[in-house]
C-alpha positions as CSV (number, residue, x, y, z in Angstrom):
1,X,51.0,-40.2,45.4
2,X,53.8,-37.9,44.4
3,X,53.2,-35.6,47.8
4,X,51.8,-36.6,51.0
5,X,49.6,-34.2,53.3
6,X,51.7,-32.4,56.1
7,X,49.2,-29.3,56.3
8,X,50.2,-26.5,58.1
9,X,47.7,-23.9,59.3
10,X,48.4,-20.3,57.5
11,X,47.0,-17.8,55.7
12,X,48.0,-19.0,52.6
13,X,46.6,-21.1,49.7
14,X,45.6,-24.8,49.5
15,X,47.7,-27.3,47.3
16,X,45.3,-28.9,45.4
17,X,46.5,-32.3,43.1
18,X,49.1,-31.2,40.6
19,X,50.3,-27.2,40.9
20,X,49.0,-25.3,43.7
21,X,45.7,-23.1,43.4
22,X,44.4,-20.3,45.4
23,X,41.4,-21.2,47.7
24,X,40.5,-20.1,51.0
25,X,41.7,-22.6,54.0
26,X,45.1,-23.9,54.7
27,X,48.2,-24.9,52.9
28,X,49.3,-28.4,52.3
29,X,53.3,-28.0,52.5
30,X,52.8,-31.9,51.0
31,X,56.7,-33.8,51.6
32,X,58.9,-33.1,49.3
33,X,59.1,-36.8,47.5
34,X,61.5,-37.8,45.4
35,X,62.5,-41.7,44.2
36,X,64.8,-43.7,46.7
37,X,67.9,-43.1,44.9
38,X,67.7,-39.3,46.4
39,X,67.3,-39.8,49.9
40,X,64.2,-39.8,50.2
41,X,61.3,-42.2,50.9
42,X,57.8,-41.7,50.4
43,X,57.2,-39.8,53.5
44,X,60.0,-37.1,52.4
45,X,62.5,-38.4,55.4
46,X,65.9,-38.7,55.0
47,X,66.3,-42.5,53.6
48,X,69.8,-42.9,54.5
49,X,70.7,-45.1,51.1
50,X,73.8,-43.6,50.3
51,X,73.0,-43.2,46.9
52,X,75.4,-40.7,44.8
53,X,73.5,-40.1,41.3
54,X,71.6,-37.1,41.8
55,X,72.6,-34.5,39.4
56,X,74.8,-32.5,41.6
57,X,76.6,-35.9,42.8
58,X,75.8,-35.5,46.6
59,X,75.2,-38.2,48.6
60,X,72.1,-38.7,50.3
61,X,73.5,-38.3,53.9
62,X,74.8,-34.5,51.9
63,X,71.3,-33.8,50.7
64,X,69.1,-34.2,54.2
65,X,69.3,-30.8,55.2
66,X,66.2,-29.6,54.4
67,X,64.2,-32.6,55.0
68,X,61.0,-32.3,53.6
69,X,59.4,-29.4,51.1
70,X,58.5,-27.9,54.8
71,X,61.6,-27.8,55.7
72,X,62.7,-26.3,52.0
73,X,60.2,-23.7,52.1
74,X,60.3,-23.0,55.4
75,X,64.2,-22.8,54.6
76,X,63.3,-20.2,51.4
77,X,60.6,-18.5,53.8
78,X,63.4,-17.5,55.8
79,X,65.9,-16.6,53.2
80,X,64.1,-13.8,52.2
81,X,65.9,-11.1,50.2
82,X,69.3,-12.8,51.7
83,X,70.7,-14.5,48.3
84,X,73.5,-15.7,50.2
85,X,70.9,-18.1,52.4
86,X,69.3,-18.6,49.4
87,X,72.6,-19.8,47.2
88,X,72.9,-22.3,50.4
89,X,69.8,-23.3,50.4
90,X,70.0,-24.1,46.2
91,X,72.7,-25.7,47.0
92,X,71.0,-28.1,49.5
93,X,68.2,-29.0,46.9
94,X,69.3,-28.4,44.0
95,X,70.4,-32.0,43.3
96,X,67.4,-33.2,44.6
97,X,65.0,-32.1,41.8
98,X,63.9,-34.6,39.2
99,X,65.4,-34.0,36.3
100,X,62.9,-32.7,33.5
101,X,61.7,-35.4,31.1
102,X,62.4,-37.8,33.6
103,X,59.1,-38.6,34.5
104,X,58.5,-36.4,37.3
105,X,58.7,-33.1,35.5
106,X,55.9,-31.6,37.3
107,X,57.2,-32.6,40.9
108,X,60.3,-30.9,40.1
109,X,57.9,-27.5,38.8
110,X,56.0,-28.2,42.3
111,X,58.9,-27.4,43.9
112,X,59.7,-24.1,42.3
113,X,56.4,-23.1,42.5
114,X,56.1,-23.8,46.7
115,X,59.8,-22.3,47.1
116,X,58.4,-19.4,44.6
117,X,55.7,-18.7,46.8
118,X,57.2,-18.5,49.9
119,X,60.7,-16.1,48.2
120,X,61.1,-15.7,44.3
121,X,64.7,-14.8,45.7
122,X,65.4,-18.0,46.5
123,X,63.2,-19.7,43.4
124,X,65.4,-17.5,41.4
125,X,68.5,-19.0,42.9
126,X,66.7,-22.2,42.8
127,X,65.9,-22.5,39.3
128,X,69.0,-21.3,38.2
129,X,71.2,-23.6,40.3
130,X,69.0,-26.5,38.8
131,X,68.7,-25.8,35.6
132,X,72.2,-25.5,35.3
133,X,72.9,-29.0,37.0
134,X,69.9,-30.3,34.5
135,X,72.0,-28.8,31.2
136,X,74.8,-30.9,32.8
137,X,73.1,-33.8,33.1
138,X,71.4,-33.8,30.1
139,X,75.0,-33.6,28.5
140,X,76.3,-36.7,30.2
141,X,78.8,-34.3,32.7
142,X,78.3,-34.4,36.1
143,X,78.5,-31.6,38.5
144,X,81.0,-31.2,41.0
145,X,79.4,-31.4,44.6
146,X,78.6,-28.6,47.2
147,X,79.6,-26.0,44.5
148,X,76.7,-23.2,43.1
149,X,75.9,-22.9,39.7
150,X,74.6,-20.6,37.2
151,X,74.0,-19.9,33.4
152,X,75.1,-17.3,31.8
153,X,74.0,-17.3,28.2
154,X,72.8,-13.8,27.2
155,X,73.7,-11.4,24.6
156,X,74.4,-7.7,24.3
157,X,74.8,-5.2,21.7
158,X,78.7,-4.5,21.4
159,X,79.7,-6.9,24.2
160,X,80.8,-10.4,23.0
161,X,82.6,-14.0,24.4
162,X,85.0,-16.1,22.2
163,X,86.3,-19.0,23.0
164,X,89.6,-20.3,21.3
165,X,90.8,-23.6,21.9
166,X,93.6,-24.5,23.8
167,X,94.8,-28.0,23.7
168,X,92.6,-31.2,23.4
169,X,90.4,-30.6,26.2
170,X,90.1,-27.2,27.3
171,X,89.7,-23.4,25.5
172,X,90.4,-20.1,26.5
173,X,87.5,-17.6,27.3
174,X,87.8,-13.9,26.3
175,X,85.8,-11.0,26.2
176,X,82.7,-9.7,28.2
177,X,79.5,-11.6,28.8
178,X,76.6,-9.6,30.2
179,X,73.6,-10.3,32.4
180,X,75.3,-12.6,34.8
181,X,73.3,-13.2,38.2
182,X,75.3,-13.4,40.9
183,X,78.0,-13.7,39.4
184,X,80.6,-12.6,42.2
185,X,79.1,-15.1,44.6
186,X,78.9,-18.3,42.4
187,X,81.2,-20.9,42.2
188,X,80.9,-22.0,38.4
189,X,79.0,-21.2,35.7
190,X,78.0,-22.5,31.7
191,X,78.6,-19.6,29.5
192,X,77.4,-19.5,26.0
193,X,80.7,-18.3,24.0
194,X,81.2,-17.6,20.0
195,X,83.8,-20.4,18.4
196,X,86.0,-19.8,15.4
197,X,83.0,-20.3,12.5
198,X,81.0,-18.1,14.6
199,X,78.5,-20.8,15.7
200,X,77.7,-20.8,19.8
201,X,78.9,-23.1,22.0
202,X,78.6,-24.0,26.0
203,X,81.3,-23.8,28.3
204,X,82.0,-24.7,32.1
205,X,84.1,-22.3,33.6
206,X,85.3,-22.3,37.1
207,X,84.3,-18.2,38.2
208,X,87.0,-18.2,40.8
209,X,89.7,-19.1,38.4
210,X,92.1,-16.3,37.2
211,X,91.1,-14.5,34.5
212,X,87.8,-14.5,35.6
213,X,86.1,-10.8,37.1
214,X,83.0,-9.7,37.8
215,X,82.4,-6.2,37.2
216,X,80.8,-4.4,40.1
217,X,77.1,-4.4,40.6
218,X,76.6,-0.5,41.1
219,X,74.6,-0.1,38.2
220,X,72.0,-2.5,39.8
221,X,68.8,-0.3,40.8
222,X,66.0,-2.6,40.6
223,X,63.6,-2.7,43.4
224,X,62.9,-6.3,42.6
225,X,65.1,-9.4,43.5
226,X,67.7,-6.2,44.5
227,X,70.1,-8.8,46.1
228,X,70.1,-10.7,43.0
229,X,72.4,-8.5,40.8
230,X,72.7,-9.3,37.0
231,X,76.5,-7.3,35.7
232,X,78.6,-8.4,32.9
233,X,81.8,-11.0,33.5
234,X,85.1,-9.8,32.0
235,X,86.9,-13.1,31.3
236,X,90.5,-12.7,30.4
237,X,91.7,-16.0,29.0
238,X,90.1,-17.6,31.2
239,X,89.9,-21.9,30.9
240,X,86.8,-23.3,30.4
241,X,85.8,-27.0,29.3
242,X,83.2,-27.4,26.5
243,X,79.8,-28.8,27.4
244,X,78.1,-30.4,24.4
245,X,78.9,-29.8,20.6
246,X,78.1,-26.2,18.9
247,X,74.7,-25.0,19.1
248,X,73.6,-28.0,21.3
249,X,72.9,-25.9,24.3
250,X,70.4,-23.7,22.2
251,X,69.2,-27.0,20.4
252,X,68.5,-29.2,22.8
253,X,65.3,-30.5,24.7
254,X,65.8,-29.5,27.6
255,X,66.2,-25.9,26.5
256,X,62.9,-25.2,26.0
257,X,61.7,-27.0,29.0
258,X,63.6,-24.8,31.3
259,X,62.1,-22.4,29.9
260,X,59.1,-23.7,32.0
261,X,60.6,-24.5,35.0
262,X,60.7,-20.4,34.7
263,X,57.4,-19.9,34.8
264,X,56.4,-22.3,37.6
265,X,58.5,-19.7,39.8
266,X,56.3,-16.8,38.1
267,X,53.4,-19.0,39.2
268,X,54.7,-19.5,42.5
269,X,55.1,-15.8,43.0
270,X,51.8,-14.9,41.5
271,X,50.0,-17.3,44.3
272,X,52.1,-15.2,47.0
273,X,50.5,-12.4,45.5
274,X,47.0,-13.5,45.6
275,X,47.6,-15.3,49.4
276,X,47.1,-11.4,50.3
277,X,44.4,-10.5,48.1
278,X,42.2,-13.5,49.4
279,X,43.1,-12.6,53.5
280,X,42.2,-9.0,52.8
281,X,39.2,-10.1,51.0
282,X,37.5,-12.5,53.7
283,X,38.0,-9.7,55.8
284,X,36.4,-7.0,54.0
285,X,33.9,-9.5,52.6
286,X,31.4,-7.7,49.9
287,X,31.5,-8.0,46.3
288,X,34.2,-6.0,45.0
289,X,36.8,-8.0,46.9
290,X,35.1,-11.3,45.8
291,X,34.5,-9.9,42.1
292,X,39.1,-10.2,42.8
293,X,39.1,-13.4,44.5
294,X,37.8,-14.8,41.2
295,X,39.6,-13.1,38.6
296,X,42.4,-14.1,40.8
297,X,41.9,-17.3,40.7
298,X,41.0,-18.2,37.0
299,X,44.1,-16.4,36.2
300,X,45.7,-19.1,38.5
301,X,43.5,-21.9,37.1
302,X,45.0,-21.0,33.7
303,X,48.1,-21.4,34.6
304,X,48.0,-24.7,36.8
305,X,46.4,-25.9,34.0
306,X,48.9,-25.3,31.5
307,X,52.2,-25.9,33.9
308,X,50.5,-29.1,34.6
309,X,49.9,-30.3,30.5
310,X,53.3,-29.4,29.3
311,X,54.7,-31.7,32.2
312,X,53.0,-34.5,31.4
313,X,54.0,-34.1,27.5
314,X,57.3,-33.4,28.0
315,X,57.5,-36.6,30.2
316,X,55.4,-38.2,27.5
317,X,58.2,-37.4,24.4
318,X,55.7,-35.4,23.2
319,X,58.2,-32.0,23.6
320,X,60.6,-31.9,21.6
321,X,62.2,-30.4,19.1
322,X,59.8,-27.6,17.3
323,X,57.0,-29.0,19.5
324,X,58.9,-28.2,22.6
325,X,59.5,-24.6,21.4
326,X,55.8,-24.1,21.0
327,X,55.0,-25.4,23.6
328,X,57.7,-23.5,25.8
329,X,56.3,-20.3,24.1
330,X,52.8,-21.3,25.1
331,X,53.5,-21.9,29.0
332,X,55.0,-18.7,29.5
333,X,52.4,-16.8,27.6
334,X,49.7,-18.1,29.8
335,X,51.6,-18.3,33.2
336,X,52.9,-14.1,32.1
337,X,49.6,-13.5,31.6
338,X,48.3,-14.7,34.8
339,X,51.2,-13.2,36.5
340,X,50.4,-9.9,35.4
341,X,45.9,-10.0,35.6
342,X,47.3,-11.5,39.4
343,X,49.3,-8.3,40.1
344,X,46.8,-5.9,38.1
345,X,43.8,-7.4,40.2
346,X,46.1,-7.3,43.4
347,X,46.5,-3.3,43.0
348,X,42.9,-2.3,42.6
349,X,42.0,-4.9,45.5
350,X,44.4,-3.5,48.2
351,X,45.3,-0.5,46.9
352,X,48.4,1.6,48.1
353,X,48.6,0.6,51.7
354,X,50.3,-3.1,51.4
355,X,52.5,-1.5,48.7
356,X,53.7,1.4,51.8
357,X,53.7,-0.6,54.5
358,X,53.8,-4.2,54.1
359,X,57.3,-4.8,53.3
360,X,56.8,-8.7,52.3
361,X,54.2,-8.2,49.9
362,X,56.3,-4.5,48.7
363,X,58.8,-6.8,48.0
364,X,57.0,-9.3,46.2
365,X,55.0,-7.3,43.9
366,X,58.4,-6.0,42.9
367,X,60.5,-9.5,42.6
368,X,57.6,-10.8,40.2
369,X,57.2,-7.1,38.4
370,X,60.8,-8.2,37.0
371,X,61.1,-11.7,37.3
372,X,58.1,-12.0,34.7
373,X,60.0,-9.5,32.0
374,X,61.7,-12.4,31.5
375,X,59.2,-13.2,29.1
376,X,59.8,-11.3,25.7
377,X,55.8,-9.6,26.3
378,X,54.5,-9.3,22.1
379,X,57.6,-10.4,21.2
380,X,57.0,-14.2,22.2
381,X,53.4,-13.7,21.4
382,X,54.8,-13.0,18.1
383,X,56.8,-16.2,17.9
384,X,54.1,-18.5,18.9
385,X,51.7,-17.0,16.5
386,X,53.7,-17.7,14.1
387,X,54.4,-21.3,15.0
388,X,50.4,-21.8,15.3
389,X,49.9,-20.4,11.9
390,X,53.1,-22.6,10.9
391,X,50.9,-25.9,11.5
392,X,51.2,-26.3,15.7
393,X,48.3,-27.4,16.7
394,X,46.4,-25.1,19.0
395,X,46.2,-26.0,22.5
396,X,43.4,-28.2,23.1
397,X,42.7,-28.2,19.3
398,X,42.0,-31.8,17.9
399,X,44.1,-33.6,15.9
């Protein structure tokens, strides 16, 4: 077994084998497991082994913090809005996530989901932190220890980053890259940058170095993940160290399946969501709230499903490539969908009142409102139709 029971009683949703789905009873905050060269054994304690390859390069006596996944969602439970608890808290686990295509894909996706659940503020941080440490990894680099991390690889009409080389090892960064979370509390950061024949490249660039400035974050009105800024970096010749050859980070794997690891946080937020439809509806009790409880939960089902599938091919070699980019396409499709029926379903079950005075689920209606415009709406729709009618085989299509 990948997680072992350590229910808890609350009114939340039940963790069912594989991704979490919304049913009525208790959650099962299952141990956070991981193989023994984390630090863990398989009770999720602290296995003392001293081991120093996770992908962040802690040691396992630097990665107990948190214990178990209690003690990680607990941990993101009580982060809140507070990105600076959640940065630590990244930080903590971070390194301890399987590394996708590793053969535990979907433990590492359980993860995100249960911390997603419980704060996408900290599943933001979360996913961001890791993914970053997994780009490093699956470049051969590793990270340097106890340091946060981010990936900053957006573009912009009119803004652009060039990166000029240097000497042998290192090249200068100049010009403005926008969309940058958090970027005036990280400590480093991959940045996608334009070389001299115009192709894109990765860089790791130290965010405290000089040369380096955040603009400031005034702009930033949203009412979702609001302590989670996104403003542009001015870099000023600043150094940087090249992370894989041109176009890699865009080609690579494990680009599309981060691109997943995304939606199991939309996933995770969506089941917060619907923890507060199914409370208010065993209260009411009647039809209407039930007709909810089930819309809500083959939304879910959907998703679970589809989380679950392109974890096991990815793990399989089955995702690579243009497979992987279809298949990335496909995930988020279905888990945005769900996302969006859960929050639809979620208005016309409770109505205004949770939205005026429940600050958690305010807040949470509002994190996932934005987190899940990450996904390109039509526009991906778009992409995988025409991969489909490309040759892709259609999900559960034979042959």
């Amino acid at each position: 077994m990948w997680w072992s029971p350590a229910t808890r009683t609350a009114a939340r949703v039940t963790t069912g084998p594989g991704y979490p789905v919304a049913r009525a009873g208790h959650l099962h905050l299952d141990a956070f497991v991981e193989e023994p060269r984390t630090g863990f054994d398989r009770g999720g304690h602290v296995a003392h082994d001293h081991s120093s390859d996770a992908p962040d390069g802690t040691s396992a006596a630097e990665r107990s913090d948190h214990g178990g996944l209690d003690g990680v969602v607990a941990a993101a439970r009580a982060a809140g809005e507070d990105a600076a608890a959640a940065l630590a808290l990244a930080v903590s686990v971070g390194g301890r996530l399987p590394l996708p295509g590793s053969g535990a894909t979907e433990r590492r996706w359980q993860v995100l989901t249960a911390v997603g659940r419980a704060s996408l503020t900290a599943a933001r941080v979360l996913e961001a932190h890791s993914d970053a440490l997994a780009v490093l990894a699956e470049a051969g680099l590793a990270a340097e220890p106890g340091r946060s991390w981010g990936v900053f690889a957006a573009e912009a009409p009119g803004l652009r980053l060039d990166a000029r080389a240097a000497d042998a090892d290192t090249v200068r960064l100049s010009g403005t890259k926008p969309w940058c979370s958090l970027a005036g509390s990280l400590d480093r950061a991959l940045v996608t940058a334009f070389v001299e024949d115009g192709r894109r490249r990765l860089f790791a660039v130290d965010l405290r170095s000089p040369g380096v400035r955040a603009q400031p974050v005034t702009g930033w009105v949203s009412r979702g993940l609001r302590s989670v800024p996104s403003t542009g970096v001015e870099f000023d010749g600043a150094t940087a160290t090249p992370v894989g050859e041109p176009e890699w980070y865009l080609d690579r794997p494990g680009f599309a399946w981060g691109g997943c690891g995304v939606a199991a946080c939309w996933y995770g937020g969506a089941l917060g969501v619907a923890d507060t439809v199914r409370v208010a509806a065993a209260d009411r009790g009647g039809e209407l709230p039930a007709m909810h409880v089930g819309a809500i939960d083959a939304a879910l089902t959907a998703a679970r499903c589809v989380l679950a599938d392109a974890a096991a091919a990815i793990d399989a070699g089955r995702a690579a490539g243009a497979a992987g980019a279809t298949l990335a396409l496909r995930v988020r499709a279905v888990v945005a969908d769900a996302a969006e029926r859960v929050l639809r379903a979620a208005a016309h079950a409770l109505g205004p009142a949770p939205l005026a005075f429940d600050a958690d689920h305010a807040a949470r209606v509002a994190d996932l409102e934005i987190y899940v415009r990450q996904h390109h709406a039509e526009r991906d729709l778009a992409a995988l139709g025409r991969a489909v009618l490309g040759g892709a085989v259609l999900a559960g299509a034979a042959g």
